[in-house]
Structures are given as C-alpha cells and as structure tokens.
C-alpha positions, -999 to +999 in steps of 0.1 A: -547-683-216-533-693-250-540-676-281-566-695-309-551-727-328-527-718-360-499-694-363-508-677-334-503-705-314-477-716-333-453-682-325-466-685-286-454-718-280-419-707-297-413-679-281-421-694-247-396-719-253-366-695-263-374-669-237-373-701-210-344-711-222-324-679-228-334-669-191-325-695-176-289-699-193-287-660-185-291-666-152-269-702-148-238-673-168-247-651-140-243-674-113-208-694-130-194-656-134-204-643-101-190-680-083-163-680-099-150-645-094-158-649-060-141-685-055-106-669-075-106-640-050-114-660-020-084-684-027-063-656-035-073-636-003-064-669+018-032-682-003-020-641+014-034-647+044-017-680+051+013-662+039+015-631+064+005-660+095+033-682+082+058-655+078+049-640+112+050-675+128+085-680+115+099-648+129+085-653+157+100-683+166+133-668+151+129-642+177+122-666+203+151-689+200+172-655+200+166-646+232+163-679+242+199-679+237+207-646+252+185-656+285+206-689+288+236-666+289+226-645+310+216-676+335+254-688+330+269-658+344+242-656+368+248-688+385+286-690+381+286-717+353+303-690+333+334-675+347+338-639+332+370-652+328+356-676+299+330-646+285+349-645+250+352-685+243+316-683+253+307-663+229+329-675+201+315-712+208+277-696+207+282-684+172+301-714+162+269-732+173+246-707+158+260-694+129+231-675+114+231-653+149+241-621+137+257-605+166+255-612+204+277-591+231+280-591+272+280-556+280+294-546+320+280-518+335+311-494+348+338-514+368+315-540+373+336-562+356+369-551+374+381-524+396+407-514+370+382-514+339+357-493+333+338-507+307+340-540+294+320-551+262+333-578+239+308-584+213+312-607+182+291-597+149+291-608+115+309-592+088+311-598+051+299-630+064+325-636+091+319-635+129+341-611+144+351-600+179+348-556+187+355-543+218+322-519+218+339-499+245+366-491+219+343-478+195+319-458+220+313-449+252+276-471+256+270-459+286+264-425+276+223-418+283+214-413+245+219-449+241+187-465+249+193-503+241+223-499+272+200-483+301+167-505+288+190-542+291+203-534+330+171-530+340+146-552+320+145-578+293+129-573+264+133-566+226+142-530+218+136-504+188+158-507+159+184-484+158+218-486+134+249-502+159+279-482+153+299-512+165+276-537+142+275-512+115+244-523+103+206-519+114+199-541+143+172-556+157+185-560+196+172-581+228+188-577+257+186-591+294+204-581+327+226-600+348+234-601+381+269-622+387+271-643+413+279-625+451+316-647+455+323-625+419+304-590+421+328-561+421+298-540+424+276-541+456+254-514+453+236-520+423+209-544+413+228-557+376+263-562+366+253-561+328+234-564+303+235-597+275+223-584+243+218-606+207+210-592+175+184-600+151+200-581+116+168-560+096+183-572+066+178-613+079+139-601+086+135-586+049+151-615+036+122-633+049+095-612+047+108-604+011+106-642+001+065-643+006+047-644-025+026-613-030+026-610-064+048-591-087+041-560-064+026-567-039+053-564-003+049-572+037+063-547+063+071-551+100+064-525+129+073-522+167+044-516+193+054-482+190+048-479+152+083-478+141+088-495+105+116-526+115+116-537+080+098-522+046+104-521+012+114-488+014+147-491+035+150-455+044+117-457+068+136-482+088+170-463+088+153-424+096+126-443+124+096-433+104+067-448+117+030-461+103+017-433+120+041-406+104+027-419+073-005-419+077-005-385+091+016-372+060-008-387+037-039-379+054-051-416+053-074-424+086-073-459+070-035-466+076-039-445+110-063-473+120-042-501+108-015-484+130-034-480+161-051-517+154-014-534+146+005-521+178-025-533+195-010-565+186-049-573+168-049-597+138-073-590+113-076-577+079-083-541+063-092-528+028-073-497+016-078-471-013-045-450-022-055-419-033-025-412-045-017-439-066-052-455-078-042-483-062-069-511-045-058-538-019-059-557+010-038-553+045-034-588+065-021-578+096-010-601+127+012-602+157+050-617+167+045-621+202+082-625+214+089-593+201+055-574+206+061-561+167+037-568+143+038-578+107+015-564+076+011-578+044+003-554+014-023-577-017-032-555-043-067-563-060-049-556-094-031-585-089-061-610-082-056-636-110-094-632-124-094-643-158-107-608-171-111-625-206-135-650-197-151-625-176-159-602-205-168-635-230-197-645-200-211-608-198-213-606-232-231-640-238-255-628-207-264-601-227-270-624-258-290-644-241-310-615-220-319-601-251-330-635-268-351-637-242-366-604-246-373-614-279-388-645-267-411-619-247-422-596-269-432-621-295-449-641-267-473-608-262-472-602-301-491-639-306-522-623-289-522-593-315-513-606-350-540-589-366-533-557-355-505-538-377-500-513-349-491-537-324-465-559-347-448-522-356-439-515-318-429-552-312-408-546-347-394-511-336-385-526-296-369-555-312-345-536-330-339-509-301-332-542-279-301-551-302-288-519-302-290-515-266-274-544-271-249-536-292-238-502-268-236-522-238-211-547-257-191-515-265-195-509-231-175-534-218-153-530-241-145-495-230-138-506-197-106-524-211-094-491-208-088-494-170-074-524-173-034-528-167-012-533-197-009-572-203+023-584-198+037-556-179+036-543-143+022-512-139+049-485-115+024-464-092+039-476-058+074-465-040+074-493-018+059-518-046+091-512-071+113-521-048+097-550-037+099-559-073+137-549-076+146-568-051+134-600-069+145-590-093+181-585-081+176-625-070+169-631-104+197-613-120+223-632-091+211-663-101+211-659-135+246-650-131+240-613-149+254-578-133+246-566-105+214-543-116+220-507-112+191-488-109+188-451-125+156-431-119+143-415-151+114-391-153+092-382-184+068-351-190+046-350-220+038-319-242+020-335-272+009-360-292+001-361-328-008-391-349+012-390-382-001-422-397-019-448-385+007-467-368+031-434-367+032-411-332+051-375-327+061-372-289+072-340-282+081-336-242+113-331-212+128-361-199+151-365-170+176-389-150+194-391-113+225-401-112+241-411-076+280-393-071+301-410-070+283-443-079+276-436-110+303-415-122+310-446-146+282-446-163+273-427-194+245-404-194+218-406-217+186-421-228+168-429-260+137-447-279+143-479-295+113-477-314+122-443-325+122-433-364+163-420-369+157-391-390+131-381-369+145-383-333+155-349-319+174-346-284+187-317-268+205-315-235+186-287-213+206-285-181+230-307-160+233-294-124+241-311-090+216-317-060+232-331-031+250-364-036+227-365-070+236-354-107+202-349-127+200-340-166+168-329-185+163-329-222+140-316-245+127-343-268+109-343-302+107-380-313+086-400-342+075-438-331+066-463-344+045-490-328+019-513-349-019-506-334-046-533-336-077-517-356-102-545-359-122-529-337-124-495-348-139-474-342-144-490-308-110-493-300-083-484-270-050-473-280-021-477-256+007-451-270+043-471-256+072-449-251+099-475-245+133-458-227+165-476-231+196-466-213+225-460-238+251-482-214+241-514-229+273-536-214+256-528-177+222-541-164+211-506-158+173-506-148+157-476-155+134-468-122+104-441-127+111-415-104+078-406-088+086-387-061+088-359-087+048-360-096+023-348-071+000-374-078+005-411-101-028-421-097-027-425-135-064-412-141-049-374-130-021-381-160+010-377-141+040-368-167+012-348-194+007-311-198-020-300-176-052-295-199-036-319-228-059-327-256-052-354-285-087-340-309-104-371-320-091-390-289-100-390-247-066-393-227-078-419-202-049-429-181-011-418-182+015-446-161+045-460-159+049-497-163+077-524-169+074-544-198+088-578-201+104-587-235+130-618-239+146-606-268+162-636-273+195-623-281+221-605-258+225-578-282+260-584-287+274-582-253+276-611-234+261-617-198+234-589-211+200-587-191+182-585-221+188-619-231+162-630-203+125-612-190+146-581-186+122-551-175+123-526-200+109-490-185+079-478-209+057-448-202+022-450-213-008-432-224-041-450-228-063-432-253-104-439-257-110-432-293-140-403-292-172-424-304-190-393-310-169-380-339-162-416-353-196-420-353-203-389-374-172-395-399-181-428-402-213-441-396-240-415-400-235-421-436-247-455-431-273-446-409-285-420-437-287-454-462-304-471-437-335-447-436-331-443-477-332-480-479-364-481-455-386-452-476-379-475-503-392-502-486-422-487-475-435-478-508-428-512-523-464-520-533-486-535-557-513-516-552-512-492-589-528-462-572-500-464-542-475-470-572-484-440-590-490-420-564-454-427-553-435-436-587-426-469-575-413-495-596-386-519-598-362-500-623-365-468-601-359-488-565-329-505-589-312-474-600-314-458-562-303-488-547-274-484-569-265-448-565-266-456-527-245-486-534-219-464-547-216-435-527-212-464-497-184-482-515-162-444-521-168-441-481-154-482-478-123-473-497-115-443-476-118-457-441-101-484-458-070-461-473-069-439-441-062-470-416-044-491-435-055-524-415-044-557-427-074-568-412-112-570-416-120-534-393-154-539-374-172-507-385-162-529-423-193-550-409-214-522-406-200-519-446-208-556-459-246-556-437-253-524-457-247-538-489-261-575-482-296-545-471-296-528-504-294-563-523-321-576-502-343-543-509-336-543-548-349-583-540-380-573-525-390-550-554-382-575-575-401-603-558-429-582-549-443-573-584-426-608-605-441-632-582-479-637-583-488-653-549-463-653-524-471-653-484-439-640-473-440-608-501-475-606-507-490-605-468-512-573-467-491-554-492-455-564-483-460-559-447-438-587-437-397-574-449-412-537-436-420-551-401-382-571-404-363-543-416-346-526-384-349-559-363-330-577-392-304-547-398-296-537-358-296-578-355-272-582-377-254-552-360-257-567-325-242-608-343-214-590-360-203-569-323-207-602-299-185-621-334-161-592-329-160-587-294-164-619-280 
C-alpha cells in the first residue's frame, strides 16, 4: 500500500530507494570483509602448512639417506667386501663422499675385533668444520650399561634418543645398525653381532633447517621423538636436559599440548588450535610425522601474525555502520510517509533518528577502542621464550651477513611503580630495573642501562645491589626518569596512548641486544600487567596492557662507531604500557558543557514562534534569542581555548568538532529567530509554527556528530 499522491509519496518512494540501497551495500561490505578475512587466513594457514610438510619431508629424506649409508656399511663388513683391516679408509672415503655427514663410527663389541683388543671404535666427526678421526674407546669406556645408543645398535637398527656424544662433543642425533662379520673373520663365536655402525645426524643441522621455515617474525617449528623428547626447539636447553612435550604440558597445566603430545608421538598429522594462558598468545600447531626416524615435527603460527589488513578492516566496519544506519533512516521515514500529519509521530521518528547516529557514533568509538589490543605497529611484541629466540636467531643470520658483531644478548628486566603525565607529551617513570650478565662472558662488558628519550636534568639512577647467582652477575637500579615522546591527539578524547620506555645499553661499540627476561614475571600475558605495581592506577587513564616489544628503527647513522647495528633494522628493547583514556571523565570535563548548550540551544528553539500570545507568554523575540545565543557562544569559546591550551595539539583535536558543530548550531538558531518573524511566508520556517528546524534539531546535531567521527575515524 502506498501512501496518497504528493509529499507523502514523494518521502516514500525516497526513502525506499536509500534504505534499498544502503542495505544492500551493507550487506555486499559485509560479505567483501568477512571473504576476505577468511581468504587472508586460509592462505596463510596453508602457506604454514605446506611449510611444516615440506620441512618434515626434507628431514626425512635427510634421515633416510643417513642410515642408508650406515646400512650399506654395515652390509660391507657383513659380507666381507670390507676387510676390518680397511675400516678407517672406509670411513675417511665416506665423509669425503658425504661431506655434510656429521659423524659416522664402527663400534666392536669386546674383542670382537681382536683377541688382543678390547674395544675398538674409530669414529670420524666434524669439528670446527673439519672431519676428524677419535678413537671413542680412548675417550670412554661405551660399553658401560648407561650408554644406551651402544646396547640399542648390537641388537637392533633404528634411530635413537638424542643424547650429547662426549666423543662428538656436540648433541647428536644417532642411527645405528649391527653387524655380524663374516664367519672366515669372527673372533667372537658366541654372540649374535660383532658391532654396531652408527652415523650421526648433528641437532644443530636439524635447527638449521627447521629454523629456515618462514613462520613469521615469531613464530618457530620444533621436533620430538616417539617418546616425547624435544630433538630440536627454539629453546636449546629442552633438547640438552631431555625435557619432553609432555614435561611441559604437565608443568603448565595445558591438556591442549598434552594432546598434541599424545597425538604427535602417535606419529598423526593434523592440526591443533592453542590458547597460552600465560602469555595471551593465539595460534595454530601443524603437526606431522618423519617416518625414517619415528620423530615428529610441529610448527608453531601465531594468529597475531596473520597478515589481515586491520586498517581496512576497521575502514569496512565503519562504512557498514554508515550505511546500516542510512538505511535505518531510509526506514523510519519510509513508516513516517504514512503519518505526516501527525506531530506525535514525526517527534519519535525525529528523536530515533538522532539516537541512531549516536549509537552510531559509540559503536565507531567502539572500534576504535579495540586498537587497544592491537600489537604495537612496527614492532614485535616479546611474550614467548621460545618465540625470541627464534627471532634472535634470524636475527644473528642477519647481523653475519651484514657483516656486524656477533650480537650479544643481555637479559634486562623492568618493574613499574608510577606514572604521571607532566605535560602533554611529557611522562615521569618512576620504577627498578635490572640486567644478567653471564661470568665470565661478559666480564668485558660495561654495566649499565639508560633512556634515550630521557630529559638529562631529569634522569635519576641509583645502583641498588650487585650480587652473584651462579655463573650469573645481576644489578638492579632504582629509577626516576622524565620522557619525552610526541602523542597523537586528534582523536581525543577517544584516543589510546602507548607510553614507550626505550632501554639502550651503554656499550655502544658492541651489538649488545637487550633480551626481556621473563622468566622473572609469573605471568606476561600483557592484560595481567607484568613489570607494574600490583593495583597501579594512572587517574584519568585505564592501564590496558603492559609488554615488552622490539622496535625496529634504522637510524640511518652508525652513531659514530663503525660496523654499528644501529645503522640497519637494529631491535631496540622498549617496554610498553597501553593506556585507554577514561571516557567517563573526558566526557564530563569536556563535553557535558556542550551537551548543556545543546538543550539551551533547543528551549530556544522551541519557543521560537509567531504566535504573540506564545511570545509573550514566553518573552520571545529575536534580540533576546540574540543576546543568549551570544552568552552561550562565549562561555563555549573560554572552554575551546582551554582544551586547546591544556593539549597543545598542532592538529585539529576531534572533540574541536564537537566545538565548530556547536557554534555552526547557535548561528543556525540566532537564524531561525531571525527568519521566523522577518520573513512573511516561508514553508520551511513558517510550517505549523516553526515545526520543521524543531523536528531537525537533534537528527541534524547527533548527524553531524556521527559525519565528523566516521571523517575522523575512518
């Protein structure tokens, strides 16, 4: 049914039109956003996926060619091909062949080789890059039941749990198979194997590879046995003390990683989703196995590190609630067509108009607040052991290439007491800050920190203690410091402050790279403020999110020594706190005044009339509305000039717009009155008494509100 012919129709047909139209571009942003999301993630997710098969694929035909090798020598001595005489030209010529094998060794079992020796091992392993020959009988007795790889080769073949080779030095990766010479050479008769052959697959060769994959700036792959047992991982230590998944799981109470565990020495391929509790932290687990060694490798993807465009994201959510709200519009003045007669109707179409742009305007503000979880651009965010030094290791690749020092890592803590603005681009830190130095590796370097972006006069240190732990030195200062860092307020009030505290080591000849020591927090997940005073409070501000992070910054100078880091992407160690600015009391500082002139500037408007009764009754006239629209103009402006002297922005603020709409409203109201009784017959001014700029009012003002946060915002 359509209204009757005329205006009515007229405002039905309209509306129709822009509430079709904003729907249905709504819902085509809906669908682009949601695709597209979708589509980056789903690439991502693979591009990992294909990684961890390829990586896994490699090593285990790495693995497989290994003991490929050590089975063909074992078939030598077996069928008399190779003398025992020859055993050590053998093996020579094997890793001339071979070069990248790491080690590979014919161990006898006692006087199998002779009746005169008892144990017979030559073994050749690479050192300092060299392939050298060790008698591993010289070094230790292998024979001896705690060492496993020995009694596992003479009976069955097979790849064995890593373990550190005091004849290798180094943490090995070891397949062995037995032998059995042939019966014209035996010395032994009673026994079913003369020997074991053994080659050696070095952990550091199956790091290197697993350390190459691209997973992100964080992001890192580990490998484990069928028994658990960490062969590689980012964290060398789990390899070297025989931690396994299942250690870790049970220490951090995860039954997520216990099922990855139980799932991956299963030798299962599949993928998992994992939520650290500890660290915040989101991702995906891609998991699959290396047959020739029954180990299986995992691949670590945080979601962080997706490469969404987070920008565009929050550009199409805000235009789909442009366009949502157009079309609600569109609605309400579709239902309004049937009723424009009746002044009760227009005033609730009038009054939902306006509470639809600001609803509106608060969900843009909305999104904008959730920048606040967002990671720091242009810096990785430090939450994860095992993700730092996945990073440091690319970024000791880097440094090698680049032909800079060696980095030389120094873990630094930080602990927060308070905060206190002292001008608008002007912070007072007050807090204890710590460092680790190794004995005797560092014993060169000087101790120390300090802030960069610290004010001189105002930069207090004090040493607090200096005591040893161990083969560790660790120093604490107290620290009261003033820093500087420009803040962005053309959003204020509905802004997100990151407060930077950027540490610099004082050694700046060496590429010292400060490393967060987290071991020394309980929790990082950054929402329980790791490094603040329990119960901190910044009044006027919400303390959001407290983190570490390393921030990239080519300086594009070397400072003045030569071969410096910080004349590339050096990562500088920052520690961070993310502030929410309290709407609540910028909205009472700030903008109740306005809304106060707001509902002055509507009385006025509602007893505009021409009616002389109404104007009498009242005192309305034009001099009058004149005079308050001044005073109101006024007392507005002194509040202008002191948001305006207390922020010092070089910029146009957005609650300013709030400012420049409230003074374009009292011009348009001293208008009105103006209008209303100069003009004689006007449609616009003189419908039923001036009913047409009441009903406009607060959709005009809160729309103006909404175009001025989507101009801001967007």
């Amino acid at each position: 049914m359509l209204p009757p012919s005329g205006p009515a129709r007229l405002v039905f047909i309209t509306a129709l039109v822009v509430a079709v139209v904003a729907f249905a571009i709504a819902a085509g942003l809906i669908g682009v956003d949601r695709s597209t999301r979708q589509q980056t993630t789903e690439d991502w997710l693979a591009r990992i996926q294909q990684e961890a098969t390829a990586a896994a694929e490699t090593l285990d035909g790495q693995m497989r060619h290994l003991s490929g090798l050590a089975d063909a020598l074992a078939d030598e001595l077996a069928s008399g091909e190779l003398p025992v005489t020859r055993i050590e030209a053998r093996l020579e010529s094997l890793v001339g062949e071979h070069p990248y094998v790491f080690g590979v060794g014919i161990m006898f079992r006692p006087y199998a080789f002779g009746p005169d020796r008892r144990l017979h091992a030559p073994y050749i392993v690479k050192r300092d890059g060299v392939h050298r020959m060790v008698r591993v009988e010289d070094v230790y007795d292998y024979t001896e039941p705690q060492h496993d790889w020995y009694h596992q080769g003479i009976a069955r073949a097979g790849w064995l749990e890593p373990f550190f080779g005091r004849a290798s030095q180094a943490m090995l990766a070891l397949y062995c198979t037995p032998f059995r010479l042939p019966e014209a050479q035996r010395v032994l008769v009673t026994s079913e194997t003369d020997g074991t052959v053994c080659i050696d697959y070095s952990i550091e060769d199956v790091w290197t590879l697993v350390g190459a994959l691209d997973l992100g700036d964080t992001g890192y792959a580990f490998v484990i046995t069928d028994q658990g047992a960490f062969v590689a991982h980012p964290r060398r230590e789990y390899a070297r003390r025989g931690r396994t998944l299942y250690d870790i799981a049970d220490r951090l109470g995860d039954p997520v990683l216990r099922r990855l565990a139980e799932r991956a020495t299963n030798l299962q391929t599949g993928a998992i989703a994992h939520s650290n509790e500890l660290t915040g932290q989101d991702s995906w687990i891609f998991y699959g196995p290396i047959e020739a060694s029954q180990w299986s490798l995992a691949v670590v993807a945080f979601a962080a590190e997706i490469p969404l465009d987070v920008a565009d994201h929050k550009h199409r959510q805000i235009l789909i609630t442009v366009a949502l709200i157009i079309g609600a519009v569109g609605l309400i003045a579709l239902l309004l067509a049937f009723r424009l007669d009746a002044a009760p109707a227009l005033w609730a179409g009038s009054l939902t108009i306006a509470v639809l742009f600001l609803a509106g305007v608060v969900h843009v503000w909305t999104l904008e607040f959730a920048e606040a979880n967002r990671d720091p651009p242009g810096a990785i965010m430090l939450v994860d052991r095992a993700g730092i030094e996945s990073y440091l290791d690319g970024y000791v690749e880097e440094a090698r290439r680049q032909r800079f020092d060696a980095p030389i890592p120094v873990p630094t803590g930080m602990f927060i007491q308070a905060i206190r603005f002292q001008t608008a681009h002007d912070f007072v830190v007050t807090g204890f800050a710590w460092q680790r130095y190794h004995v005797p590796e560092h014993d060169d370097l000087r101790r120390g920190i300090f802030f960069p972006d610290a004010i001189p006069e105002q930069d207090v240190r004090e040493e607090l203690f200096r005591r040893h732990e161990g083969e560790s030195e660790v120093i604490g200062w107290y620290f009261k410091t003033t820093l500087h860092q420009p803040f962005d307020y053309s959003r204020f009030p509905i802004d997100i402050k990151t407060l930077r505290l950027r540490v610099w080591h004082p050694d700046m000849a060496r590429n010292i790279v400060l490393v967060p020591e987290l071991e020394a927090y309980r929790l990082i997940h950054p929402t329980a403020l790791p490094g603040m005073e329990p119960g901190f409070r910044l009044p006027g501000w919400q303390v959001k999110r407290s983190f570490f992070a390393y921030r990239f910054h080519d300086y594009r100078s070397d400072l003045g020594v030569r071969g410096n880091a910080k004349g590339g992407d050096f990562p500088e160690l920052t520690y961070n706190v993310t502030l929410l600015r309290n709407i609540t009391d910028a909205f009472i500082s700030n903008q109740i005044p306005l809304f106060v002139a707001a509902i002055m500037l509507f009385a006025m408007l509602m007893i505009d009339t021409r009616e002389k009764d109404r104007a009498s009754q009242f005192g309305f006239t034009t001099s009058t509305v004149l005079a308050t629209a001044a005073a109101i103009f006024f007392i507005i402006l002194l509040a202008h000039i002191d948001v305006r002297r207390r922020y010092a922005a070089e910029e146009i603020m957005y609650l300013e717009y709030y400012y420049f709409i409230t003074y374009f409203t009292i011009v348009a109201v001293s208008l009105n009155a103006f209008m209303l009784m100069a003009l004689r017959e006007n449609r616009f001014f003189h419908y039923r008494d001036n009913l047409i700029p009441k009903l406009l009012f607060w959709p005009l003002l809160h729309g103006a509100f909404f175009a001025v946060t989507v101009y801001v915002f967007l």
